[in-house]
N, C-alpha and C positions, 0 to 999 in steps of 0.2 A: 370640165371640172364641175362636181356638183357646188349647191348654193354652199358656201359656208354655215348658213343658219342651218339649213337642214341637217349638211354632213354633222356640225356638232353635235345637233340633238341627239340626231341618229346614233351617233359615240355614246353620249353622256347616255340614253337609254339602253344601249348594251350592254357599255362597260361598266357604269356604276354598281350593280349588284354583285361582280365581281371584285371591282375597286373596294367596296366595303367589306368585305370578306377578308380581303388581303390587308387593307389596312389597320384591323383589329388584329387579325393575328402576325402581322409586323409588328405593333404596337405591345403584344404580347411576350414576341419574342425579345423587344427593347428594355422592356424593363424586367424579364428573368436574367438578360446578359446582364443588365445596368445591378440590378442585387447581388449579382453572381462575381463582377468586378469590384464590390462593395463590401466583399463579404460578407454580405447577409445571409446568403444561401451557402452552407457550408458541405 
């Protein structure tokens, strides 16, 4: 098994420019649902 320090970094510097990508537009999609079951958005 690799080191765990490496394997994480190795992760966090792969996946994070994906993770922020998704996380924004998850975050996007939460609050047009969140207006949308609020009636805001009609």
């Amino acid at each position: 098994m690799p080191k765990p320090r490496v394997a994480r970094s190795a992760i966090v510097r792969f996946a994070l420019p994906k993770n922020q990508a998704k996380l924004a537009f998850s975050y996007a999609i939460a609050l047009i649902y969140t207006a949308y079951k609020l009636n805001i958005i009609y």
